[in-house]
VOSE-384111 format. One record per residue (C-alpha): x, y, z; residue in three letters. Coordinates in steps of 0.02 Angstrom, whole numbers. Layout:
<sites>
site px X | py Y | pz Z | resn ala
...
</sites>
This chain:
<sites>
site px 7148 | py 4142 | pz 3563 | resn unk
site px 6976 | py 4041 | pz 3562 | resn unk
site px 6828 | py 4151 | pz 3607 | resn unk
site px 6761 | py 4132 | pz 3782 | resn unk
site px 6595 | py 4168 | pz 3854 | resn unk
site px 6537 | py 4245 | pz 4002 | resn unk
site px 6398 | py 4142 | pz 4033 | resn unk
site px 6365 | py 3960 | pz 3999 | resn unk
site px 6211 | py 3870 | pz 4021 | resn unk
site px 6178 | py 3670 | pz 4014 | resn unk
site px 6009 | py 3579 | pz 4020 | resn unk
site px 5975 | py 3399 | pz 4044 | resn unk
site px 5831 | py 3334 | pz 3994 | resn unk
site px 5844 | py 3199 | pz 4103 | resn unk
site px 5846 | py 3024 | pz 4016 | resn unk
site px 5806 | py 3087 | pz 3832 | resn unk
site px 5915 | py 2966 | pz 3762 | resn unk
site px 5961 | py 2957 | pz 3555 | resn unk
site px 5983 | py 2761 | pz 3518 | resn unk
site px 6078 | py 2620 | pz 3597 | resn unk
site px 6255 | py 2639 | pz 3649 | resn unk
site px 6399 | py 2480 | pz 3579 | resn unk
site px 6381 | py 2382 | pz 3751 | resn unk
site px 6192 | py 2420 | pz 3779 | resn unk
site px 6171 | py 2210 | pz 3750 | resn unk
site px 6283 | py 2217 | pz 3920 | resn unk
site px 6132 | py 2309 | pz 4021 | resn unk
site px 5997 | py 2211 | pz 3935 | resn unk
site px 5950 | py 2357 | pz 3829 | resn unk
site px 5964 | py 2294 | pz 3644 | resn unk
site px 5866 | py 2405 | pz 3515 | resn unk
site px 5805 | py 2544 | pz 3625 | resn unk
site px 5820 | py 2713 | pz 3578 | resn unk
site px 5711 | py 2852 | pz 3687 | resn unk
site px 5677 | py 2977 | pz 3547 | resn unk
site px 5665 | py 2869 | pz 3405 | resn unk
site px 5550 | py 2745 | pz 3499 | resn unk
site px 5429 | py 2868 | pz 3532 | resn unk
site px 5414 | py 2948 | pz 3361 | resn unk
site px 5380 | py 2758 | pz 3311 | resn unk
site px 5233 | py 2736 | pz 3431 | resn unk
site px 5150 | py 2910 | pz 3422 | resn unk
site px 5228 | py 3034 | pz 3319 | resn unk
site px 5334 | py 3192 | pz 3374 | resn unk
site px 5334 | py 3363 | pz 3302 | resn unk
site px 5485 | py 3455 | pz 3384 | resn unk
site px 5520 | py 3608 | pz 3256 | resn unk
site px 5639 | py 3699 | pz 3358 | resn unk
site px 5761 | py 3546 | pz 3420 | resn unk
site px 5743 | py 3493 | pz 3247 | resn unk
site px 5779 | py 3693 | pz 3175 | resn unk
site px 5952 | py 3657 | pz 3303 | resn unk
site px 5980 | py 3486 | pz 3239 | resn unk
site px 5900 | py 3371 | pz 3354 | resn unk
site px 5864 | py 3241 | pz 3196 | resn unk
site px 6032 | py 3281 | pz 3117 | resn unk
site px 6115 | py 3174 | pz 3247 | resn unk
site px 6012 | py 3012 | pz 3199 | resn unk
site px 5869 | py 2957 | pz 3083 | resn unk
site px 5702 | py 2968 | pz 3176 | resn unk
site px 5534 | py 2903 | pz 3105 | resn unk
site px 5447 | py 3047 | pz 3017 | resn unk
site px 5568 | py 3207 | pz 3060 | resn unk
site px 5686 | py 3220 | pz 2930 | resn unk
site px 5883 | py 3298 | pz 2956 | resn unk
site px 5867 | py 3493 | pz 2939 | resn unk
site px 5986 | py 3557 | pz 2773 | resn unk
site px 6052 | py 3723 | pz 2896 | resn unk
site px 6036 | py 3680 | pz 3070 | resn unk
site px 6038 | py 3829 | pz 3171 | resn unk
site px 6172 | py 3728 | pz 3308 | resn unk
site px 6318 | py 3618 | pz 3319 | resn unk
site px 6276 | py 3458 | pz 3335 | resn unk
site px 6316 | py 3278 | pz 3389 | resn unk
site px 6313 | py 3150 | pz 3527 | resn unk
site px 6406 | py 3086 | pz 3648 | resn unk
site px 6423 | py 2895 | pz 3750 | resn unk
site px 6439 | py 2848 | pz 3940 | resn unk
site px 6587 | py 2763 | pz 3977 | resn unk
site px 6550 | py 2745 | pz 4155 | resn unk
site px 6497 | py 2607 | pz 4233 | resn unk
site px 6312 | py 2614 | pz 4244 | resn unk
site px 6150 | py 2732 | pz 4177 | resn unk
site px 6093 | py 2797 | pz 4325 | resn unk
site px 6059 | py 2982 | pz 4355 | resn unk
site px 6216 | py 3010 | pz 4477 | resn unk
site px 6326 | py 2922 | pz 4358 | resn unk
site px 6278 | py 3029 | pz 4194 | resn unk
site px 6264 | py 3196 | pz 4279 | resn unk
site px 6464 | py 3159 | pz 4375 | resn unk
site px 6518 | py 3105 | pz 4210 | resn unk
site px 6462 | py 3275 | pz 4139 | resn unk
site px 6575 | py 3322 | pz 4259 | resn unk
site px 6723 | py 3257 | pz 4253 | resn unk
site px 6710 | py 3100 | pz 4344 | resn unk
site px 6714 | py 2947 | pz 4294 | resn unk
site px 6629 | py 2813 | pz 4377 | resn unk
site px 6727 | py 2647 | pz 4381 | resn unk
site px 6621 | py 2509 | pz 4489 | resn unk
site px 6419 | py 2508 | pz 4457 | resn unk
site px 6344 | py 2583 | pz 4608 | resn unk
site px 6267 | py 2444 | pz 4729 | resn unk
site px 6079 | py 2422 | pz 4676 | resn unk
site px 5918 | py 2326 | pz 4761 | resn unk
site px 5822 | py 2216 | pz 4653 | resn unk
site px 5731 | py 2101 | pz 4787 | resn unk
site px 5713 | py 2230 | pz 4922 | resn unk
site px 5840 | py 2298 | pz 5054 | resn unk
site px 5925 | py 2171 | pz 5172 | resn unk
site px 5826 | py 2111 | pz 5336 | resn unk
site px 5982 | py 2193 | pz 5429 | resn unk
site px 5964 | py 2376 | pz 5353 | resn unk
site px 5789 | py 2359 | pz 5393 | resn unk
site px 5796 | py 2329 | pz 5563 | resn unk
site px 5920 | py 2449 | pz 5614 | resn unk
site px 5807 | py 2579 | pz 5497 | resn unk
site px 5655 | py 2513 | pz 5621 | resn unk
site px 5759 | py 2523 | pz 5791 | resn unk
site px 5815 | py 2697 | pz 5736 | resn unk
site px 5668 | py 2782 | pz 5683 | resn unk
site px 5540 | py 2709 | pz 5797 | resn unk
site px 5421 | py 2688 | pz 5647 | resn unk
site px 5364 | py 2514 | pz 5540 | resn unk
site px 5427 | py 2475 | pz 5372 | resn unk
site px 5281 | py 2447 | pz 5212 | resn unk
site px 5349 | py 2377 | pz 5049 | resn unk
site px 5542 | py 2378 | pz 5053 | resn unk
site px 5542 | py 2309 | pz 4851 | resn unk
site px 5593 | py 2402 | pz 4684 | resn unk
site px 5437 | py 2512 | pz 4618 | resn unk
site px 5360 | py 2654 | pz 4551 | resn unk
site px 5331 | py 2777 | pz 4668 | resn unk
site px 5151 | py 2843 | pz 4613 | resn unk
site px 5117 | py 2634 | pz 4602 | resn unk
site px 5173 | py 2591 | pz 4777 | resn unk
site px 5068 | py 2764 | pz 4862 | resn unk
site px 4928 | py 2681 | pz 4772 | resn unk
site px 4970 | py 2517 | pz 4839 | resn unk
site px 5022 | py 2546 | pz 5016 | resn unk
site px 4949 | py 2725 | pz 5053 | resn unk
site px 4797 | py 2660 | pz 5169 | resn unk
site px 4892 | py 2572 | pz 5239 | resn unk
site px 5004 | py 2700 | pz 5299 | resn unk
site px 4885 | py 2781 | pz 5326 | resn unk
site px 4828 | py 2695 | pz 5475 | resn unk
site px 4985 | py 2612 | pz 5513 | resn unk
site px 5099 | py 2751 | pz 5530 | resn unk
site px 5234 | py 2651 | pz 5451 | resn unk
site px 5343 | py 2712 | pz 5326 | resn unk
site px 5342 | py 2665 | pz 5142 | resn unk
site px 5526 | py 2596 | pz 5065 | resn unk
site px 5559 | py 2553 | pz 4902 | resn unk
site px 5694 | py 2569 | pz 4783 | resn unk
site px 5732 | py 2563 | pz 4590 | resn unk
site px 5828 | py 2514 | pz 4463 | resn unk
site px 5954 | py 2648 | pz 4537 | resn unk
site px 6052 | py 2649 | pz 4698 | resn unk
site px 5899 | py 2756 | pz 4810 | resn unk
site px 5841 | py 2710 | pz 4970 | resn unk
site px 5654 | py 2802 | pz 4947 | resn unk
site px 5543 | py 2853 | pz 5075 | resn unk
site px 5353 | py 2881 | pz 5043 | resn unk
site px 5243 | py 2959 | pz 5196 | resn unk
site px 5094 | py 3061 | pz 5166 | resn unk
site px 5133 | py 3238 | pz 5269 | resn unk
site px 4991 | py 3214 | pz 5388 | resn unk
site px 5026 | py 3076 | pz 5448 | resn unk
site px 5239 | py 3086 | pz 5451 | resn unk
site px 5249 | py 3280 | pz 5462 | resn unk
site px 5394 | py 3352 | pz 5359 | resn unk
site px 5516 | py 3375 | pz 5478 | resn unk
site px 5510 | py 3196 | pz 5530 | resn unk
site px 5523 | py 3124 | pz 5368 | resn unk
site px 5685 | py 3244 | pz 5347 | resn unk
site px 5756 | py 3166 | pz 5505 | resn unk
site px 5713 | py 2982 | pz 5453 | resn unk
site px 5790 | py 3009 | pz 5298 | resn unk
site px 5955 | py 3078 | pz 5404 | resn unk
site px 5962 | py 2924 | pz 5502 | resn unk
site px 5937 | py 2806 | pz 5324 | resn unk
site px 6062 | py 2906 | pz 5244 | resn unk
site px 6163 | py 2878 | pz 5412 | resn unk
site px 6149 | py 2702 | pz 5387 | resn unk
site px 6173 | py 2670 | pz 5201 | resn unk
site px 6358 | py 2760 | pz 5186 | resn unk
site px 6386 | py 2608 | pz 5280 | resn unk
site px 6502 | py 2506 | pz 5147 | resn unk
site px 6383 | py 2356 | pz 5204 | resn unk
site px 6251 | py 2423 | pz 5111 | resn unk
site px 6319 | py 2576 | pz 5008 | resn unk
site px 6196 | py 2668 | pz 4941 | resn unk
site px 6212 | py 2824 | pz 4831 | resn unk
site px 6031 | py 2934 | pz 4875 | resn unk
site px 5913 | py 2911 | pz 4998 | resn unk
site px 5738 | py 3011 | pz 4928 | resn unk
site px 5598 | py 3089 | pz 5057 | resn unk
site px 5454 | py 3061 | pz 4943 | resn unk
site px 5307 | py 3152 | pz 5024 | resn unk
site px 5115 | py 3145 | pz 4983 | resn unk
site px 4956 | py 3196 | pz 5010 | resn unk
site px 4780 | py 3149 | pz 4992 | resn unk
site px 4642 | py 3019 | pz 5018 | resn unk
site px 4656 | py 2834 | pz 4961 | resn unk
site px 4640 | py 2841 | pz 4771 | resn unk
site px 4677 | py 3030 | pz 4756 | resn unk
site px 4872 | py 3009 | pz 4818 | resn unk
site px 4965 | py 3147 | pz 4728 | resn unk
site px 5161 | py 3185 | pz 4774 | resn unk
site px 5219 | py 3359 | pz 4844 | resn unk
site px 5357 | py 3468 | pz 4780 | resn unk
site px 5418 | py 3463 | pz 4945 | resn unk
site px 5540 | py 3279 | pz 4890 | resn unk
site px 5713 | py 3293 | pz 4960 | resn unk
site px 5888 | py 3217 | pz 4917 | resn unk
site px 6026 | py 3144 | pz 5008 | resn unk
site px 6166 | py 3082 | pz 4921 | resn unk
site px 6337 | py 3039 | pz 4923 | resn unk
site px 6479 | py 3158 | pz 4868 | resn unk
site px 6564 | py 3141 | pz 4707 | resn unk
site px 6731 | py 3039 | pz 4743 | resn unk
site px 6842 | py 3169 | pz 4659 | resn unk
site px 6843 | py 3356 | pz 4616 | resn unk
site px 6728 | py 3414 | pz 4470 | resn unk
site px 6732 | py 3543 | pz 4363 | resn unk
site px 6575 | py 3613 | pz 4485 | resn unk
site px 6712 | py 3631 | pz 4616 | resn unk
site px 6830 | py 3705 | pz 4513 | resn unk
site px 6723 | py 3864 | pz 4452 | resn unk
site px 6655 | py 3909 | pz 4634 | resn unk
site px 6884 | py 3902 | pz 4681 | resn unk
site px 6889 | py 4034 | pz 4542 | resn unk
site px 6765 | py 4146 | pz 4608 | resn unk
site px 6641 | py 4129 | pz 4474 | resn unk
site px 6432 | py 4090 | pz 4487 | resn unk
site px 6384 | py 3892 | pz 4469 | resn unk
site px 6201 | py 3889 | pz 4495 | resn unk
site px 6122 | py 3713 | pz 4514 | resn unk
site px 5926 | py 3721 | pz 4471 | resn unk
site px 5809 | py 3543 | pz 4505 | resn unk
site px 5902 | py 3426 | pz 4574 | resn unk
site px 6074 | py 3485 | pz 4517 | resn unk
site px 6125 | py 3524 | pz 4707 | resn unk
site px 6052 | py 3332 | pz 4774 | resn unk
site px 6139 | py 3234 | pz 4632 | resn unk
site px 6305 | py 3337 | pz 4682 | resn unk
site px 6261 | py 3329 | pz 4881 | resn unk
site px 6308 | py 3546 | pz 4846 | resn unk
site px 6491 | py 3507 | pz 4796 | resn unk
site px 6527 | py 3675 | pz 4667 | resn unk
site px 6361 | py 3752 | pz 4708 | resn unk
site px 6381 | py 3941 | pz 4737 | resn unk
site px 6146 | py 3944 | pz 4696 | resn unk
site px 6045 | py 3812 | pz 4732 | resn unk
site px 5865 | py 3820 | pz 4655 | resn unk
site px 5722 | py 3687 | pz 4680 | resn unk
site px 5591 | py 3660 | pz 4544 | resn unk
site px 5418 | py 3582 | pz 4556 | resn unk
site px 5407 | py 3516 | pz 4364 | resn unk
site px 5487 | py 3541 | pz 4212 | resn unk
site px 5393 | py 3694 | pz 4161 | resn unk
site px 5450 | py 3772 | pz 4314 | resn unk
site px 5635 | py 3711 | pz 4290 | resn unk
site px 5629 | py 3830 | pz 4113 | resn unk
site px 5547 | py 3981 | pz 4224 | resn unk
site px 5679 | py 3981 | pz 4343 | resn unk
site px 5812 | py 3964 | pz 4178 | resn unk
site px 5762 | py 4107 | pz 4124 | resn unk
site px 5748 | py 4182 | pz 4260 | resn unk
site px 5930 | py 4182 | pz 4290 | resn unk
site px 5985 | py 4206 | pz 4124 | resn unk
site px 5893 | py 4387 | pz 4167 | resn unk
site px 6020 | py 4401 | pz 4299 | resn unk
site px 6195 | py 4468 | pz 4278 | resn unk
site px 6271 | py 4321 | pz 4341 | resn unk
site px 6453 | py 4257 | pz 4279 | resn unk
site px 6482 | py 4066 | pz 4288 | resn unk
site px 6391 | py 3924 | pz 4243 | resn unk
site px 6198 | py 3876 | pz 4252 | resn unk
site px 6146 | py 3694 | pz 4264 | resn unk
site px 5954 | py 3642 | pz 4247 | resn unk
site px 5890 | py 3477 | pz 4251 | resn unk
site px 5737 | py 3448 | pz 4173 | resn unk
site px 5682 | py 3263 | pz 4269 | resn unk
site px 5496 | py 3237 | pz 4216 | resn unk
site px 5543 | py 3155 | pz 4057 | resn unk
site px 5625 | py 3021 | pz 4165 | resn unk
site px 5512 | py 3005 | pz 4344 | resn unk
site px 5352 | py 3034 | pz 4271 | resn unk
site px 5348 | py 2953 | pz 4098 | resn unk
site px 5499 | py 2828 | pz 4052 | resn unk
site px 5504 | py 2751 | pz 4220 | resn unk
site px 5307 | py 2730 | pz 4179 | resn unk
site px 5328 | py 2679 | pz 3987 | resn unk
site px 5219 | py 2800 | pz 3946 | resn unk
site px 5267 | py 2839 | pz 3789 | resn unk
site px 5118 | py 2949 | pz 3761 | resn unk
site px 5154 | py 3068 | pz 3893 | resn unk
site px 5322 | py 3070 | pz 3880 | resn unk
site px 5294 | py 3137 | pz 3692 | resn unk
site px 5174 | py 3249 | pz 3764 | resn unk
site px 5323 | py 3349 | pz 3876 | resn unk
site px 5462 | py 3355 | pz 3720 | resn unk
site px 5356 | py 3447 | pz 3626 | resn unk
site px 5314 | py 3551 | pz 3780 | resn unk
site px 5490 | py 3576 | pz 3793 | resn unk
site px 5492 | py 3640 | pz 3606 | resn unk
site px 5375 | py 3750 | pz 3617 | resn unk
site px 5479 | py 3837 | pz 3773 | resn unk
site px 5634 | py 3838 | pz 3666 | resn unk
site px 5617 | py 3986 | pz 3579 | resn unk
site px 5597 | py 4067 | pz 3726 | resn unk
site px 5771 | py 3998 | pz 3802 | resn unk
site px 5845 | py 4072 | pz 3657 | resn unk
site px 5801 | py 4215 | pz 3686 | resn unk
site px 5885 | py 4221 | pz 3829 | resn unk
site px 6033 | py 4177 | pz 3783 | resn unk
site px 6156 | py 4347 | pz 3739 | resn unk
site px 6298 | py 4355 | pz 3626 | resn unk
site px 6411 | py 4303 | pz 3764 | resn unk
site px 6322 | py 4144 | pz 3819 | resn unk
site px 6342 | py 3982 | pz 3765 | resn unk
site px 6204 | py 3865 | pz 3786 | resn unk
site px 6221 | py 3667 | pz 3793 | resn unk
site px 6068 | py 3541 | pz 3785 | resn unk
site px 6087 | py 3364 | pz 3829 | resn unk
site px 6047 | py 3212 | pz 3932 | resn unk
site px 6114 | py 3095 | pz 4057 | resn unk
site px 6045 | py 2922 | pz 4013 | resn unk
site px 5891 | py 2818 | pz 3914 | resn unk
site px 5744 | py 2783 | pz 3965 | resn unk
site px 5648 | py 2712 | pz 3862 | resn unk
site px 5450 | py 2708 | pz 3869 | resn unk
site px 5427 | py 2563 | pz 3728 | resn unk
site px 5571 | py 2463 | pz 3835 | resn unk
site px 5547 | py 2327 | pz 3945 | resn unk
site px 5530 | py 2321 | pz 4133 | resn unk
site px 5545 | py 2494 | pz 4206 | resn unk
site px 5729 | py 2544 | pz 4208 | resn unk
site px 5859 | py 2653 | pz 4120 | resn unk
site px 5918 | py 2615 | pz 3938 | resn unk
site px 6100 | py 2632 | pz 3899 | resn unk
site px 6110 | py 2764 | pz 3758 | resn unk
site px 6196 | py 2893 | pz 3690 | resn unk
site px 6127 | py 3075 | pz 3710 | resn unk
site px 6115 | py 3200 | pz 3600 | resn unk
site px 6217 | py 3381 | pz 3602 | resn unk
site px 6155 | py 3527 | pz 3557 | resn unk
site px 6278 | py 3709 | pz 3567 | resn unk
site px 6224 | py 3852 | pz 3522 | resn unk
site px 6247 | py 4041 | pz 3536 | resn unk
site px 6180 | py 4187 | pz 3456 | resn unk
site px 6394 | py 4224 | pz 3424 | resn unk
site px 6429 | py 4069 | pz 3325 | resn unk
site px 6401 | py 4070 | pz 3140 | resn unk
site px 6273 | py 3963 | pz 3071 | resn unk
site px 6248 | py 3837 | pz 2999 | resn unk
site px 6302 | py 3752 | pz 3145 | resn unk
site px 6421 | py 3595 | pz 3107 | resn unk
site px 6435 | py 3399 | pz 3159 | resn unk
site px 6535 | py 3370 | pz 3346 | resn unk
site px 6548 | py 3204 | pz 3273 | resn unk
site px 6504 | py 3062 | pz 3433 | resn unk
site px 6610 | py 3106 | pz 3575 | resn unk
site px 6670 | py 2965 | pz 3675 | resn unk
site px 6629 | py 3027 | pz 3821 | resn unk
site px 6495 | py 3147 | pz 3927 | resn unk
site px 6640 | py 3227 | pz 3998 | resn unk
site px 6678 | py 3317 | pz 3846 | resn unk
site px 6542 | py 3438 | pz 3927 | resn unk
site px 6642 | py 3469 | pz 4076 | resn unk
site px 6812 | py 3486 | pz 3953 | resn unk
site px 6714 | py 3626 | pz 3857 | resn unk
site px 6656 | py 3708 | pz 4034 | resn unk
site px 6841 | py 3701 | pz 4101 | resn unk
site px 6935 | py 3776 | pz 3939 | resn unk
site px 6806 | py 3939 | pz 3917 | resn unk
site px 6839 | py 3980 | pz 4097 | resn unk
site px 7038 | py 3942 | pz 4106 | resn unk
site px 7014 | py 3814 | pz 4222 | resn unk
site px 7129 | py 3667 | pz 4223 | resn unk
site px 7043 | py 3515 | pz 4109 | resn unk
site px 6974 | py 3387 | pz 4214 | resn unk
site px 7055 | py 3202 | pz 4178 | resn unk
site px 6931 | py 3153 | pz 4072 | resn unk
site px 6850 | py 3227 | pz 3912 | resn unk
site px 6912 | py 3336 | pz 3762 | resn unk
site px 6856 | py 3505 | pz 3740 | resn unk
site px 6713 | py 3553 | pz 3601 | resn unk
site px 6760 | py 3733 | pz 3609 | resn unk
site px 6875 | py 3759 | pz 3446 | resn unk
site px 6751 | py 3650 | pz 3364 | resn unk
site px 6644 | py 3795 | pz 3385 | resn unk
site px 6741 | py 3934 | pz 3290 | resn unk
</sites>
């Protein structure tokens, strides 16, 4: 009988892709590759992803393949339609997403907007795709003395709300985004999150607060989430875990203010007795520096990641089995300001499994994740994906 573990832990580092998937010429994304992109523009020195394998998985400029890598390694391609957050993280799941989620390139229609107006009582600034530190910058005064809201979207399916707290205190902006997300499970306009995106500050000193909130759609089927909290066991959701599953599985739900603070509250809970599953996503890689093409700073927080890993490790006992990946591209020496279809790496380790770790070869699909999660715990395998777990012993 393969070797289960108590505990298993999974972190995304959200949109820390590892090179261009076969159909990335579909999305418009020929040539990118996240991590190798960046080493090309500014260097990276990562010496504990690399110690697990990081550059084992695929040639990067200047960090050469490890001869004993401390993990398993390999990667593993989207097959769902789309590289959006929701999309990766279900697919982790389970779930496989069949029709490309409704998006907003020009700006919401003049029909969602007025209903959004009539509704809320309140005016409506920007309604276009953009950054969301840009369009503060942009708009802010404005709101400021308008009172209006700010709405913009992305390259994903959000309906985003900017409104500094003063002027659109918190519990209002909660309620306005109720009444959008109201509005947009209409199948006229079908969209998957609706984001409160508060601020604060004086014009040209905007900063956002910690205090964002999600509202999204449930996954359209069960996932493997839902399957562990049915069998009694822990699934703890830390970041945005809970938003991006609208709770479905969630036993623990955890909020973070950055990615440092995502790996505090990690280990925090892998100091806790808990059985079950822990799921952290790590999103500052993505919001504040691929969306941005900021190459630079994105750089900047891998290696701030490193330098935490050895501390993760730590924390992880001879009964816990720890999982690193992603959930799309992004990026920073791309075009425009959207996700890149990629592969992501996988990293599996435990201080149980003999080293050196081995090649999981490139797994056709994220769900494999969920596969792996299902067959430690005896829970029935999900429809899609094929279990890592022998590969292991």
């Amino acid at each position: 009988m393969l070797k289960s573990y108590r505990r298993m832990a999974l972190i995304v580092l959200d949109s820390v892709g590892i090179g261009a998937l076969p159909d990335a010429e579909k999305f418009g994304d020929v040539g990118v590759h996240t991590v190798g992109n960046i080493a090309k523009v500014r260097g990276l020195k990562l010496p504990n992803l690399a110690s697990l394998g990081l550059f084992n998985i695929e040639p990067v400029t200047g960090n050469d393949p490890v001869e004993h890598p401390r993990a398993h390694y390999g990667k593993m391609a989207e097959v769902s339609a789309g590289k959006d957050t929701t999309t990766g993280h279900w697919e982790l799941m389970g779930v496989h997403t069949t029709k490309p989620f409704q998006t907003y390139p020009h700006g919401f229609p003049d029909e969602l907007i007025r209903l959004f107006k009539e509704r809320t009582g309140r005016g409506v600034l920007g309604n276009k795709p953009a950054s969301g530190t840009a369009i503060i910058e942009e708009l802010g005064e404005q709101h400021l003395a308008s009172g209006d809201c700010i709405v913009y979207t992305s390259a994903d399916s959000v309906f985003q709300i900017a409104a500094h707290e003063e002027v659109i205190p918190l519990d209002e902006l909660y309620h306005i985004c109720e009444i959008a997300r109201e509005l947009t499970l209409d199948d006229r306009f079908a969209v998957v999150r609706v984001i409160a995106r508060p601020f604060i500050g004086k014009p040209g000193a905007f900063k956002r607060t910690a205090n964002r909130r999600d509202y999204s759609v449930k996954p359209p089927d069960v996932t493997v989430m839902n399957q562990l909290q049915e069998a009694g066991l822990d699934c703890i959701g830390i970041g945005k875990i809970s938003d991006i599953y609208d709770g479905e599985g969630i036993t623990r739900s955890i909020k973070t203010t950055d990615n440092m603070d995502g790996v505090d509250q990690l280990l925090s809970v892998m100091s806790d007795a808990f059985h079950g599953f822990a799921f952290v996503n790590l999103v500052d890689f993505d919001s504040k520096f691929g969306h941005r093409r900021d190459p630079e700073g994105y750089g900047n927080a891998l290696e701030e990641f490193d330098q935490r890993l050895p501390h993760i490790l730590e924390s992880v006992g001879e009964d816990d089995l720890l999982i690193i990946t992603a959930d799309h591209g992004n990026d920073p020496t791309y075009k425009g300001t959207d996700h890149t279809r990629e592969y992501v790496p996988l990293l599996v380790w435990s201080p149980s499994l003999r080293e050196p770790g081995a090649s999981l070869g490139v797994r056709k699909t994220f769900s494999d994740v969920g596969a792996t999660v299902a067959a430690n715990f005896r829970l029935a395998a999900p429809p899609h994906g094929s279990s890592f777990l022998a590969d292991l012993m």
